[in-house]
C-alpha positions in Angstrom: 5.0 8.2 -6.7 2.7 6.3 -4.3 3.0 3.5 -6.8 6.6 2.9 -7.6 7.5 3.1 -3.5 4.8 0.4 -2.7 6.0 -1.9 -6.0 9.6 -1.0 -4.7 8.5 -2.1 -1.1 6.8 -5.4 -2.4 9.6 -6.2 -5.0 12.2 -5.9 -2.0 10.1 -7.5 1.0 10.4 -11.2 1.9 6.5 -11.4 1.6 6.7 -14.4 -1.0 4.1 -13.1 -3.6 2.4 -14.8 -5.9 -0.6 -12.5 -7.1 -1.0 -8.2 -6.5 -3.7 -6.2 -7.1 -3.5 -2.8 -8.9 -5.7 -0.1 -7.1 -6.3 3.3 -8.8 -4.3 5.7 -6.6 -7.3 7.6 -6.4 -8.1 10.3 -4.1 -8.9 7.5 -1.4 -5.9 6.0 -1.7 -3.2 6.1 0.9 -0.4 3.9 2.4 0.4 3.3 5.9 3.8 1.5 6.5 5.0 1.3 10.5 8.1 3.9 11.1 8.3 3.9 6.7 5.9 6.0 5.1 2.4 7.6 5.8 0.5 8.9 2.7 -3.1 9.8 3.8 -5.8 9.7 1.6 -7.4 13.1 1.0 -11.3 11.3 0.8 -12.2 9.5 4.0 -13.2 5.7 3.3 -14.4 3.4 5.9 -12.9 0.4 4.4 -8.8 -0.9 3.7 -7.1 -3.6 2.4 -4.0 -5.0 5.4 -1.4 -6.8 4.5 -0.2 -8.0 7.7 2.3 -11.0 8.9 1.6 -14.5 9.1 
């Protein structure tokens, strides 16, 4: 689920893409989009990957 709403996000965004990168959607996986979606990941990392505006 995780998956198709961030490709759906990407496809739709004005973010000019050229490259993505597939993570596993593992248990450390979540998604944090501003006033969009929060999906948590259920292992505590201490790293992320931001994709933030220019």
């Amino acid at each position: 689920m995780m998956a198709v709403m961030m490709a759906t996000w990407l496809a739709d965004s004005d973010l000019d893409i050229d490259v993505a990168l597939n993570l596993d959607g593992g248990a450390s996986s979540g998604l944090w989009i501003p006033q969009v979606a929060q999906i948590d990941s259920l292992t505590a990392v201490p790293v992320v990957i931001a994709v933030l505006s220019r």
